[in-house]
C-alpha positions, -999 to 999 in steps of 0.1 A, spaced: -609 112 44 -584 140 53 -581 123 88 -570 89 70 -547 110 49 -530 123 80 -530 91 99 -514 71 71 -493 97 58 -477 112 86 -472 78 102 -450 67 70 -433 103 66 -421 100 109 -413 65 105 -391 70 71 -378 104 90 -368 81 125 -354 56 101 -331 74 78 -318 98 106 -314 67 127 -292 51 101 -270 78 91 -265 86 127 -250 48 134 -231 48 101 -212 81 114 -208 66 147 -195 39 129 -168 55 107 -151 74 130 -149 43 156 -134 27 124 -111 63 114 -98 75 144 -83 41 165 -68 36 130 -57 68 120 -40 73 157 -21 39 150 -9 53 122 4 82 138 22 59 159 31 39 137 54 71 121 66 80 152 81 46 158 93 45 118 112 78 128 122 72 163 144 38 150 152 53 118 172 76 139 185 48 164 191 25 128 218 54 118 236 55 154 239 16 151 256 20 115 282 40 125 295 23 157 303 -12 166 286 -42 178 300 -43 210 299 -7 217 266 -6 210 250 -13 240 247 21 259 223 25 223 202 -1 228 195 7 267 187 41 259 166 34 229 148 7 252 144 37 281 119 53 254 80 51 270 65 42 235 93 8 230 78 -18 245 117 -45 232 133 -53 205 144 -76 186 177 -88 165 184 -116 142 209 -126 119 199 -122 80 193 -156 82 164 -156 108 185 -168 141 178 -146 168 210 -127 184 214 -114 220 204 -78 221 240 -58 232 235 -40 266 256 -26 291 232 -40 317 234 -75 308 197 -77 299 187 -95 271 153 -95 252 143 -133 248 106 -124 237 75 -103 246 68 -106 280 45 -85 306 73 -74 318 85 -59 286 53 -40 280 54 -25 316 30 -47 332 4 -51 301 -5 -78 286 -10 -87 244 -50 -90 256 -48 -53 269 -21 -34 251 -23 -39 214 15 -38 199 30 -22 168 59 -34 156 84 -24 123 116 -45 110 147 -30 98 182 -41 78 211 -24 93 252 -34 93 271 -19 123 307 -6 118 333 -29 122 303 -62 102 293 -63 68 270 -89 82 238 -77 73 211 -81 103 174 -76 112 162 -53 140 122 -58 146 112 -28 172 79 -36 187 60 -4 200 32 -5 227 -4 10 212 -23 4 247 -41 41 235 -56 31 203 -72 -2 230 -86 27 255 -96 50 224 -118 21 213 -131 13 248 -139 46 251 -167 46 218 -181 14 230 -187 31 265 -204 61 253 -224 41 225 -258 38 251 -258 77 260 -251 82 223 -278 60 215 -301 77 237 -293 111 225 -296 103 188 -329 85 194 -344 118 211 -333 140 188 -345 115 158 -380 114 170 -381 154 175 -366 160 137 -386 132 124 -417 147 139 -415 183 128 -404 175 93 -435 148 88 -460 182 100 -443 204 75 -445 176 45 -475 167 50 -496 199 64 -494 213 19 -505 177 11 -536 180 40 -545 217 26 -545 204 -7 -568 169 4 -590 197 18 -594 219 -13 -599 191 -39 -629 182 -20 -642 219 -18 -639 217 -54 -658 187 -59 -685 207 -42 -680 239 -67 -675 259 -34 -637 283 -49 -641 307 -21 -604 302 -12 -566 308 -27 -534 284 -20 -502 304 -12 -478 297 -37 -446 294 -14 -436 261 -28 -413 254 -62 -418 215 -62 -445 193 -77 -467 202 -47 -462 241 -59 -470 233 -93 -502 217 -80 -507 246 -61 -506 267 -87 -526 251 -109 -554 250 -89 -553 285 -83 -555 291 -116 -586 267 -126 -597 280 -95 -598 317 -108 -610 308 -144 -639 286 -131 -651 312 -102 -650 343 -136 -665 319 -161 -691 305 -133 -701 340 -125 -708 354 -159 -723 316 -167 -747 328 -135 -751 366 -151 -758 352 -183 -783 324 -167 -802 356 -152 -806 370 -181 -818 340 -200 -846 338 -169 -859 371 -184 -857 359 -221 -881 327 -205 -906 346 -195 -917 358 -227 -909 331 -246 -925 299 -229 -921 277 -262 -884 270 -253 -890 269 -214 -885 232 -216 -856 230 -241 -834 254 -220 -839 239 -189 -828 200 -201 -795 218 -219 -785 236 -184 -790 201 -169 -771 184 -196 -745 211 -186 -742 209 -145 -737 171 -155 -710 174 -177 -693 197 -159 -691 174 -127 -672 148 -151 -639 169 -156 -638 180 -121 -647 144 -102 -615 133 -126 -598 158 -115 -604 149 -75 -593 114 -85 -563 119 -99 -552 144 -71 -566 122 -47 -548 96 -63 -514 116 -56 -519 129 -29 -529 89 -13 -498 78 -37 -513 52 -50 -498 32 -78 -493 48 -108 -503 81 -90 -471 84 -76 -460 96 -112 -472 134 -100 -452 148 -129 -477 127 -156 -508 131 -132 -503 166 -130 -504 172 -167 -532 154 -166 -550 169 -145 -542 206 -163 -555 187 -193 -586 180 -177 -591 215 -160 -584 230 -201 -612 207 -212 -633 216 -180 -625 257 -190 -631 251 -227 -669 231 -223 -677 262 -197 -669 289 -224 -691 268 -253 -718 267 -226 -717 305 -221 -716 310 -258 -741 291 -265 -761 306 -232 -754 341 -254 -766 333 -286 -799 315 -267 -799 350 -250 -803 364 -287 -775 391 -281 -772 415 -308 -737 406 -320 -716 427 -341 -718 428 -377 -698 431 -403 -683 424 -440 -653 402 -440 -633 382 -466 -644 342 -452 -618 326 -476 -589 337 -456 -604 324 -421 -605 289 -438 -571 288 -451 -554 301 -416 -572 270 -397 -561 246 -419 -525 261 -411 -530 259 -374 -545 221 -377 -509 214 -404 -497 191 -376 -524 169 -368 -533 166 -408 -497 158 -412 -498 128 -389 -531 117 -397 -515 114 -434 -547 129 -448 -556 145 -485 -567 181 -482 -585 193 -517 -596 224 -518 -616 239 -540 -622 278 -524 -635 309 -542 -618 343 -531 -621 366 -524 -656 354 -505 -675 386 -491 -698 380 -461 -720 395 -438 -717 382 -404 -704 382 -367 -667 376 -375 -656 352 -344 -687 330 -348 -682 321 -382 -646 313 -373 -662 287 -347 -687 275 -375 -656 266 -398 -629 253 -371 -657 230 -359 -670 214 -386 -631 213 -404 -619 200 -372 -645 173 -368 -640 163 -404 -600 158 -399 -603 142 -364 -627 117 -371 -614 111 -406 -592 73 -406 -558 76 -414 -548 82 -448 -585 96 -458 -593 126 -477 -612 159 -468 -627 176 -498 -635 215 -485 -654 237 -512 -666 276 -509 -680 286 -537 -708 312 -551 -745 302 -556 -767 326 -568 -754 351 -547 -750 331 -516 -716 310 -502 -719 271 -504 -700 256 -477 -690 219 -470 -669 198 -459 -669 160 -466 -647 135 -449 -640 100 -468 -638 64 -452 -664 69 -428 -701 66 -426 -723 78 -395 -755 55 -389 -788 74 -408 -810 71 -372 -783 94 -357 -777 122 -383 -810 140 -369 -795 140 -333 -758 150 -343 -772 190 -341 -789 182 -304 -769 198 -272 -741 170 -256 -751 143 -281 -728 122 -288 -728 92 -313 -700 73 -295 -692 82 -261 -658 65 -259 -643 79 -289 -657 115 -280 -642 114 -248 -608 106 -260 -609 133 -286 -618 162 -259 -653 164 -276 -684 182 -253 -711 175 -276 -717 211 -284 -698 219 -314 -720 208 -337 -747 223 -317 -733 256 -310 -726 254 -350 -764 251 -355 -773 280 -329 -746 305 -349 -763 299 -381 -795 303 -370 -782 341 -360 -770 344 -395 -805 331 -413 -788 297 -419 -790 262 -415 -764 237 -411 -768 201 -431 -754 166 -428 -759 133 -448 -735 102 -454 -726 103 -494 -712 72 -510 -677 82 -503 -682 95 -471 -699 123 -442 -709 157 -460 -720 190 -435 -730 217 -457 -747 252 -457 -751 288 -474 -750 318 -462 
């Protein structure tokens, strides 16, 4: 796969690269063949504005007839290619000249031998009087621009060396930048599919600050998390090999739950390896990587959360001697529903409480928190909108009586003896949309059981009820 990665993707990042480089090179090339022939005409342009302003002045102060010596040394200038002078009426007038010449048009001759074809010509009109004629008359000075031609002949001439160059150079950029872009996305290809194969004897460096760094980063991290979790899953997996072989009743039973486990854990990660695959191929909606990415730290949360329930529950099948001690278990309650405010809120659902404190218990603190988040969070998630959740604690003969009963929904009688068993799950779609593992309600069970208890559940005529004492 990683060899079709590199074939497809670095052919599409070199071609891109060629492409783009290609295009702004031309679109340069092309501006300053446009700029510079035009900005030099209008150098020259100026020059000649300036050149017969002056000459315009001269011609205003002396008289028609004496200006001729003016005209033959304004026509002596290299960049005045003739003139012209009319009458304000449009009638052209013999140009004054001591040397009997007069200007009857634009000749070869006039331009020194070049031609309209070769030389291109500039030209400006004026309104002048002279001295002695309030006549007012037109004076059109026509200035040769035969550089601005050669300027232009000389970018078409270089345009196949240039082309040349550019192309080399193109292809030499295009292919470095295509190995540094897509080298990260091959590392990356390779990883994934370590990770598919649970092998995290590696680490990304995290040089990068873009989606691809982010990525980077993140699997780092789920890499570190799963390689810790996975080695105290394996210490507490030894241990629970001891516990077997002295108790060969629940030989059987521990072995299908580990198996039930290795199989749910390959679901989170194979989603993972698709959507990063999916990125990393860009295909479709995959090219989204800010939404995939999410995503995908979604999944590896999920994938962290079902591996600490497994090693909780591996603990408590280990029958660890957990600390004890006397808390107030009314408190607890009331703080989760605080943290779950939000989702109760949008849910629109009626919370009635009906809790006796202080309540006094003897127990392992943090596992009775799990027993009441799990079975209060099930009863709120899986509760329609607009239900009600009745929660009572109260005192029975010196025991607590616990339960929690959602409204509007009803779970099918055949299934309420499973809903304790290890990864069952009564619908497998809705579940899997609500992050469930299948093990609260079994690790619920387990924690009681190390606390002399029992946990109950039964459909009532309102509702689900899940109820114990302890």
């Amino acid at each position: 796969m990683i060899k079709r990665i590199k074939g497809s993707l670095f052919a599409k990042v070199f071609i891109l690269t060629v492409a783009v480089l290609l295009c702004v090179s031309f679109l340069v090339y092309g501006v300053l063949a446009w700029y510079m022939p035009q900005t030099y005409s209008n150098n020259l342009n100026a020059a000649l504005d300036e050149q017969t302003s002056d000459f315009i002045y001269e011609l205003e102060h002396i008289r028609m007839q004496d200006s001729g010596g003016l005209f033959d040394q304004f026509l002596q200038n290299t960049t005045i290619s003739m003139v012209e002078l009319y009458t304000a009426d449009g009638v052209l007038v013999e140009t004054p000249s001591n040397q009997n010449s007069f200007n009857d048009g634009i000749t070869g001759e006039a331009l020194g031998g070049a031609s309209y074809e070769s030389a291109p010509i500039i030209s400006n009109s004026y309104y002048f009087s002279f001295a002695d004629d309030n006549s007012q008359y037109i004076l059109t000075v026509y200035g040769e621009a035969s550089q601005i031609a050669e300027l232009r002949q000389s970018f078409v001439s270089v345009l196949p060396i240039l082309f040349c160059v550019i192309l080399l150079v193109s292809l030499a950029t295009a292919w470095v930048y295509s190995r540094i872009i897509t080298n990260p996305v091959l590392k990356i290809s390779r990883i994934s599919k370590e990770m598919s194969d649970m092998r995290l004897e590696w680490q990304l460096e995290e040089r990068r600050s873009d989606e691809l760094g982010v990525l980077e980063n993140s699997l780092n991290t789920l890499s570190r998390k799963l390689s810790a979790t996975l080695e105290e899953l394996q210490s507490a997996n030894l241990q629970l090999q001891k516990d077997i072989e002295h108790q060969k009743a629940l030989e059987r039973a521990q072995q299908d739950f580990f198996s039930s486990a290795s199989h749910e854990l390959k679901t989170p990660i194979t989603i993972i390896k698709g959507q990063l695959e999916g990125m990393l191929l860009g295909i479709g909606a995959y090219k989204d990587h800010e939404k995939y990415l999410a995503r995908s730290l979604e999944v590896a949360a999920t994938l962290e959360t079902m591996v600490q329930e497994i090693l909780t529950i591996s603990r408590l099948e280990t029958n660890v001697d957990f600390k004890m001690e006397h808390f107030d278990c009314a408190p607890t309650i009331h703080g989760y529903l605080r943290e779950i405010d939000d989702l109760v809120a949008t849910k629109e659902l009626q919370i009635h409480l009906a809790i006796q404190s202080p309540a006094f218990i003897n127990g392992n603190k943090l596992l009775i928190e799990k027993v009441f988040s799990n079975l209060i969070s099930n009863a709120v998630k899986y509760s329609p909108h607009g239900a009600s959740v009745d929660i009572i604690l109260q005192n029975t003969n010196g025991r607590f009586l616990f339960s929690v009963e959602n409204t509007g929904t009803h779970i099918p009688e055949d299934d309420i003896p499973k809903l304790f068993d290890a990864f069952y799950r009564m619908e497998q779609s809705r579940s899997r949309r609500t992050g469930g593992s299948g093990l609260g309600l079994y690790m619920v069970q387990r924690i009681l059981q190390q606390h002399n208890s029992y946990c109950e559940a039964c459909n009532t005529e309102n509702g689900v009820k899940f109820f114990f004492t302890i």
